[in-house]
C-alpha positions as CSV (number, residue, x, y, z in Angstrom):
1,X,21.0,20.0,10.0
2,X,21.4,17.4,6.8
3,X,18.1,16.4,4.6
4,X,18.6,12.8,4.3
5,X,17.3,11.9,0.9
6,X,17.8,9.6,-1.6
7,X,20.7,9.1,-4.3
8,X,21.7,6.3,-6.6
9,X,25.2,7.1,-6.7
10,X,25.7,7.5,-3.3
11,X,28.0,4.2,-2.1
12,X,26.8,1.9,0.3
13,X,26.8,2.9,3.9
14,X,28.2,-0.2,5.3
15,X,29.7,-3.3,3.2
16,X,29.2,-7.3,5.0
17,X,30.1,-10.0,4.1
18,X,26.9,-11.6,6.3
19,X,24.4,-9.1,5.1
20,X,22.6,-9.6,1.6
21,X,23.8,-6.7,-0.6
22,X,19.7,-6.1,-2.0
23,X,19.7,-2.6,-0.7
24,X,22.1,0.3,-1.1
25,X,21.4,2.3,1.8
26,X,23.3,6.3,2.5
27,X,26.1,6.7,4.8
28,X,23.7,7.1,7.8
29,X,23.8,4.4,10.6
30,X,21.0,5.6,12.6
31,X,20.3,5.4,16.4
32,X,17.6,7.2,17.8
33,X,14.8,9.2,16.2
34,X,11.6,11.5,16.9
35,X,9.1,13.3,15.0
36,X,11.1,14.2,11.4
37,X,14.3,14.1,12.7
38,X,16.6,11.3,12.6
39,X,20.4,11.1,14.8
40,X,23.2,8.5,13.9
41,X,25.8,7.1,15.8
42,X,28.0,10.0,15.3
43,X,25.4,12.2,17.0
44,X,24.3,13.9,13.8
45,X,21.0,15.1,13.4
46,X,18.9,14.6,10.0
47,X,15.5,15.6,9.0
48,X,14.1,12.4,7.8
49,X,12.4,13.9,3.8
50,X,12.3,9.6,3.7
51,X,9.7,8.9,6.1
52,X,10.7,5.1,5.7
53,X,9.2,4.8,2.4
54,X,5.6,6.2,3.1
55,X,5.5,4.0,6.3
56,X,6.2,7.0,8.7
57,X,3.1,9.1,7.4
58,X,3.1,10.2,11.1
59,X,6.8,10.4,12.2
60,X,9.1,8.6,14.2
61,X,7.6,7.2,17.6
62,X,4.8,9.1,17.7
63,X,3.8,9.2,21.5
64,X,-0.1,7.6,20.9
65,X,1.4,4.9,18.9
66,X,3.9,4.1,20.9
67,X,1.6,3.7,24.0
68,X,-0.7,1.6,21.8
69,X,1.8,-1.1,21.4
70,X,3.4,-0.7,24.8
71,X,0.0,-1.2,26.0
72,X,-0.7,-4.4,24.3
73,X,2.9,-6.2,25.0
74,X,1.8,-6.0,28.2
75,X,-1.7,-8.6,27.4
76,X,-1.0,-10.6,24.2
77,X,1.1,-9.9,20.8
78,X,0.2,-13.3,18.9
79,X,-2.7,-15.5,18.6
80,X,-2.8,-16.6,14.8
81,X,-6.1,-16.5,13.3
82,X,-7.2,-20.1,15.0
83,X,-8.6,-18.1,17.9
84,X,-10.1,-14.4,17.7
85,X,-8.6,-11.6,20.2
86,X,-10.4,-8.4,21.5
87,X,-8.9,-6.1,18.9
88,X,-9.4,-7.9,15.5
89,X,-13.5,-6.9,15.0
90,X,-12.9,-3.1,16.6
91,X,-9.8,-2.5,14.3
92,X,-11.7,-3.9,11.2
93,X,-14.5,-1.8,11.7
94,X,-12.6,1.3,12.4
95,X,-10.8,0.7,9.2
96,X,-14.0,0.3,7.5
97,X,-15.9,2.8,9.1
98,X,-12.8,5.1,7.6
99,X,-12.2,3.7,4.5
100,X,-15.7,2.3,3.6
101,X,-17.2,5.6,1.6
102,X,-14.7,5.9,-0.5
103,X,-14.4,2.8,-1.9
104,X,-17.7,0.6,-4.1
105,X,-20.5,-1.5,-2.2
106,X,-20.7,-2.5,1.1
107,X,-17.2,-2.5,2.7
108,X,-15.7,-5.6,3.9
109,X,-11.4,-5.6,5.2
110,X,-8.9,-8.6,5.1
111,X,-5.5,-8.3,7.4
112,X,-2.6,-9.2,6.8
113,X,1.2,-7.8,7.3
114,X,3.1,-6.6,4.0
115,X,1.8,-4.0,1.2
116,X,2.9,-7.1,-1.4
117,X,0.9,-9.3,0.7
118,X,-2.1,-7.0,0.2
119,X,-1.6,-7.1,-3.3
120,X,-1.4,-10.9,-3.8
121,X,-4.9,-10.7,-1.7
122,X,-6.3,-8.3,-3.6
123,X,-4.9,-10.4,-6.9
124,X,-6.4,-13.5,-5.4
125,X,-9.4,-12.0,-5.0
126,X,-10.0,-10.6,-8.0
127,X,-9.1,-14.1,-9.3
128,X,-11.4,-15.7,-7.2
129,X,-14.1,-13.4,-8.1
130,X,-13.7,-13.6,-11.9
131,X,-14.4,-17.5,-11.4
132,X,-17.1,-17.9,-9.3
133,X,-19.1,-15.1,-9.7
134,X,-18.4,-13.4,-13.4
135,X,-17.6,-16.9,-15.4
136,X,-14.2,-16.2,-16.6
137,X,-13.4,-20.2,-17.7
138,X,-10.9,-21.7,-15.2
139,X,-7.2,-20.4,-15.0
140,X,-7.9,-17.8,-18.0
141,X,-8.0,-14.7,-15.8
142,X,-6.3,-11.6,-16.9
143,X,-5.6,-8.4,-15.1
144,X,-4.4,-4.9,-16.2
145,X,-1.3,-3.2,-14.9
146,X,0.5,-0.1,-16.1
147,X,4.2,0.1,-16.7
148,X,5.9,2.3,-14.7
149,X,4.3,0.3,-11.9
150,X,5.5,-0.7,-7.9
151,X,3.3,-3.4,-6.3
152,X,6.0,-5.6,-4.7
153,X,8.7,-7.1,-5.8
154,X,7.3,-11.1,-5.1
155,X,7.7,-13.4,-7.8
156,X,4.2,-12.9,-9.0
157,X,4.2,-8.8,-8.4
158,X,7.6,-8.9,-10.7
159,X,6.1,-10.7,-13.2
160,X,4.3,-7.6,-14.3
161,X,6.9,-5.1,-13.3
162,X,8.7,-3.3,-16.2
163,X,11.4,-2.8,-13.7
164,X,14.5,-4.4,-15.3
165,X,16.1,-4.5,-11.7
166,X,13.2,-6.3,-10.5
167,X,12.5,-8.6,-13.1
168,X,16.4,-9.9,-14.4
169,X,17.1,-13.4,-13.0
170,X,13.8,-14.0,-11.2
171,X,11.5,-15.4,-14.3
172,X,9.6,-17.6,-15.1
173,X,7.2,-15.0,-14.6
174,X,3.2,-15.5,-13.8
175,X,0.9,-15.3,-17.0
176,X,-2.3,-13.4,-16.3
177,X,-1.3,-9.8,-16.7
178,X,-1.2,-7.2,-19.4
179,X,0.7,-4.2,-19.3
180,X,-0.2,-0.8,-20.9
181,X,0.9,2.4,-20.6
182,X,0.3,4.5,-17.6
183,X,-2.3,7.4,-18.2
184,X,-3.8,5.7,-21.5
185,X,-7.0,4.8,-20.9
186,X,-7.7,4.1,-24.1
187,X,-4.9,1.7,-24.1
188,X,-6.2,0.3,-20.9
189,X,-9.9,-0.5,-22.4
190,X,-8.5,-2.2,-25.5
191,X,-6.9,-4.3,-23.1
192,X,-10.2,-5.3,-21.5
193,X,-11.9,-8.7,-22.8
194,X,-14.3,-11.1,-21.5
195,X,-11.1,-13.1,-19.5
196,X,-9.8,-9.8,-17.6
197,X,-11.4,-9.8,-13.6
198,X,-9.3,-6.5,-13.0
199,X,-7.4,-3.6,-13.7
200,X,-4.5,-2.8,-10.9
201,X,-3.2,0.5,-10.9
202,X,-1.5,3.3,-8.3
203,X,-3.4,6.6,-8.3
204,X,0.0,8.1,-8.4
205,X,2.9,6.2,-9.3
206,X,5.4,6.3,-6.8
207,X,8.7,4.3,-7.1
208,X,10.4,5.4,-11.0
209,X,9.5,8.9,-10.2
210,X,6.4,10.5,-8.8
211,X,4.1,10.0,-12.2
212,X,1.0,11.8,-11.9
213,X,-1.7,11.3,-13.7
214,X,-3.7,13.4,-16.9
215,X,-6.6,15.0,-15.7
216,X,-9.7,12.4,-16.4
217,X,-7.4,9.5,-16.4
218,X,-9.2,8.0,-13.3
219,X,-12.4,8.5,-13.9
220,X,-12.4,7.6,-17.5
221,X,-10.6,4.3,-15.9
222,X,-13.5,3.8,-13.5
223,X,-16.2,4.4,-16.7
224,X,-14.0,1.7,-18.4
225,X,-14.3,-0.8,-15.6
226,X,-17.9,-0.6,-14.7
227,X,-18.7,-0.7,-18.2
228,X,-17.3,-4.1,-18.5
229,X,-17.8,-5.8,-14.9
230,X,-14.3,-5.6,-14.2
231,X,-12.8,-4.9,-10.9
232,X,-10.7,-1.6,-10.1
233,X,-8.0,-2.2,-7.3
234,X,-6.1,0.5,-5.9
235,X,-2.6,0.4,-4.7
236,X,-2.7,2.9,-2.5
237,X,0.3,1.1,0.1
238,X,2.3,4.2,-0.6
239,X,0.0,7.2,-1.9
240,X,-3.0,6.0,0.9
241,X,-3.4,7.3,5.0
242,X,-3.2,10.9,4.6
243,X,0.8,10.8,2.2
244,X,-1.2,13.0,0.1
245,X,-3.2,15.0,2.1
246,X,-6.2,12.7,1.7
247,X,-7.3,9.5,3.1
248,X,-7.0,8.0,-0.2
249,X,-5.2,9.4,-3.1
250,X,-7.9,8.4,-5.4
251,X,-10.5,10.9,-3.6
252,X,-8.3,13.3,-6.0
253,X,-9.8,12.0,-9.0
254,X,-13.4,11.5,-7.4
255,X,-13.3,8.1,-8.0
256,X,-14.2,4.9,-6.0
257,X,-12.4,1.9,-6.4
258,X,-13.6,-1.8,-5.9
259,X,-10.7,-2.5,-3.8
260,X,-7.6,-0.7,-2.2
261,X,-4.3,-1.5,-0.8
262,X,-3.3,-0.5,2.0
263,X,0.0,-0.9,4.0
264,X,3.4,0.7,5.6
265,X,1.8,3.9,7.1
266,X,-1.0,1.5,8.2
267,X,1.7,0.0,10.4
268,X,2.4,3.7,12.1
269,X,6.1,3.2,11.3
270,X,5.8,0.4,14.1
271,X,5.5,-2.8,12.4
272,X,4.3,-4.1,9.4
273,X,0.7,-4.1,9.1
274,X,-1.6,-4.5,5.6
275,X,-4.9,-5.1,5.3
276,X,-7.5,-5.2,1.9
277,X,-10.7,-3.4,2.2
278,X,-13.4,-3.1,-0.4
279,X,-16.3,-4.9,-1.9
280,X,-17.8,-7.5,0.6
281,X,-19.0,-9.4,-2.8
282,X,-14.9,-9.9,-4.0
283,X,-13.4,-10.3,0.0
284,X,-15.8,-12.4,1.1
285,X,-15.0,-15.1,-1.8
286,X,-11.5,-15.9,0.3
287,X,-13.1,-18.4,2.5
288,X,-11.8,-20.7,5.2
289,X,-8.5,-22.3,3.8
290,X,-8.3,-20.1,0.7
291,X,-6.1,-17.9,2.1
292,X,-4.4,-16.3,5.4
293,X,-1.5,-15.4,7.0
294,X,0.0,-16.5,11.0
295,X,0.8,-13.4,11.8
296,X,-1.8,-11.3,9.7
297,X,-4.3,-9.3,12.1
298,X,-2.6,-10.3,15.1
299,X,-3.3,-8.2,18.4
300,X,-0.2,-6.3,18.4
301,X,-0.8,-5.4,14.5
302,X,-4.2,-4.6,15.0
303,X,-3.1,-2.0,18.5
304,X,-1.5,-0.3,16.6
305,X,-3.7,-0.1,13.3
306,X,-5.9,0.8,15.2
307,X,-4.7,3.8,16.8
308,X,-3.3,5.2,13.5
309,X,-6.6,4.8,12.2
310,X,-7.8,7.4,14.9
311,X,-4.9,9.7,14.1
312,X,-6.4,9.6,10.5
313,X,-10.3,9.9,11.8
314,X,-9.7,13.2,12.6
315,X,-8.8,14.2,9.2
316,X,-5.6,16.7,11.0
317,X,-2.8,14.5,9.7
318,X,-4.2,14.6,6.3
319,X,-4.8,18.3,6.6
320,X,-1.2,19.0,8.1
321,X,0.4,16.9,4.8
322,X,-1.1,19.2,2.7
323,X,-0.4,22.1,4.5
324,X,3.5,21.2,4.3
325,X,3.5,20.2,0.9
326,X,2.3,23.4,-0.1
327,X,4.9,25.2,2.2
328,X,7.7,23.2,0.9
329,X,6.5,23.2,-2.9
330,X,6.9,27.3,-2.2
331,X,9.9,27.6,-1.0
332,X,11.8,24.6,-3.6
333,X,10.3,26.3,-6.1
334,X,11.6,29.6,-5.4
């Protein structure tokens, strides 16, 4: 047995000359996997400590998903958002019935297919908000990020990334954003004027190292953002649906956020499938034409959302990650 990790240094597992050299993946060609284990084409077996990023919150293939999207390629996979299918009200309101308490107001969800993409909403949103409803003055909205950060890597998300990877050869970068250190809140509030619609931040950063944190970061955050009628968004596309033995790694610090992110575990390892949820006040600004996405919401997406958001209602997957992080924090440690 092999724990397939991650490491820098380790060369690329396959070299093309018709393949885009962006990632530089192990020497593991997979073939088949189940559960937390992974085989390649040599017939060796791995346990998958990767979990695709955050996307395979519930393993490989896990037989309920799995039947949910059989089920569905056998009625209809695409519609686009000109016509409504059977699934797109039912998944939305599961999502919100799940989501809904932990986050501010009266809970409203947006679909679409990519964690980046739910951020651009979300950043839209905000945006569109800021304009109509708080009086920021046309195209002077600003929005808070913290270094350190991982939202995406489109050209927009990049512009506010500290990443030099990320950033190098892909400006002109998007105005609008401020960047302050992560876990200052004090830094954070002097950031705050009459033009910023947001502040954007991770509960727990997740991409250059796992950066928790100081105790009363979040809440002192949230005191911030209320205080001056300023959006909080949560990126929870890779700490959300149950990675850290909660629905939502901000029900850590007590805190609810106007809006939260949510994407790759949403998906159950499946497909890709993102969605928005929050305030019904910020979503329900992105009217007809504002903004939307073909294949956002579609019925195979929202089969399969679906049934991972009934893994999550009965609160075991999020009980079973924190069970196994504690067991495996033991034993590393000793």
């Amino acid at each position: 047995m092999t724990l397939l990790t991650t490491d820098a240094t380790t060369p690329a597992a396959h070299s093309s000359s018709v393949l885009a050299p962006n990632y530089h993946p192990l020497h593991v060609t997979v073939a088949s996997a189940e559960g937390s284990w992974v085989t390649d084409v040599d017939g060796r077996r791995y346990l998958d400590l990767l979990a695709g990023y955050s996307a395979l919150n519930f393993g490989h293939r896990h037989p309920a998903l799995v039947a949910a999207a059989k089920d569905q390629l056998d009625r209809v996979t695409l519609t686009s958002r000109a016509f409504d299918h059977d699934l797109l009200l039912p998944f939305a309101r599961a999502l919100t019935d799940l989501v809904g308490p932990l986050v501010a107001g009266e809970p409203m969800m947006l679909p679409m297919n990519t964690g980046a993409e739910a951020v651009e909403t979300a950043i839209k949103a905000a945006r569109k908000w800021g304009y109509e409803v708080k009086g920021v003055p046309a195209d002077r909205a600003t929005i808070v990020v913290a270094d350190g950060n991982f939202h995406g890597r489109t050209t927009t998300i990049v512009s506010f990334s500290t990443d030099p990877d990320a950033r190098t050869g892909f400006g002109p970068f998007t105005p609008g954003f401020r960047v302050v250190p992560y876990g200052d809140a004090a830094a954070l509030e002097a950031a705050i004027d009459e033009t910023t619609v947001a502040v954007l931040l991770e509960p727990i950063q997740g991409e250059q190292g796992v950066v928790v944190p100081p105790d009363g970061y979040w809440s002192a955050v949230r005191a911030v953002t209320t205080a001056a009628d300023v959006l909080l968004v949560a990126d929870e596309v890779q700490s959300g649906l149950g990675r850290t033995g909660t629905t939502l790694a901000s029900e850590y610090f007590g805190v609810r956020p106007d809006l939260v992110t949510l994407g790759k575990a949403l998906g159950g390892g499946i497909l890709p499938v993102s969605a928005v949820v929050g305030r019904a006040d910020v979503l329900g600004r992105l009217t007809a034409g504002t903004h939307g996405s073909t294949f956002g919401g579609n019925p195979l997406a929202c089969a399969v959302g679906l049934a991972v958001v009934e893994l999550l209602a009965t609160g075991e997957p999020q009980r079973l990650a924190q069970v196994r992080g504690e067991q495996l924090g033991a034993r590393l440690d000793a």
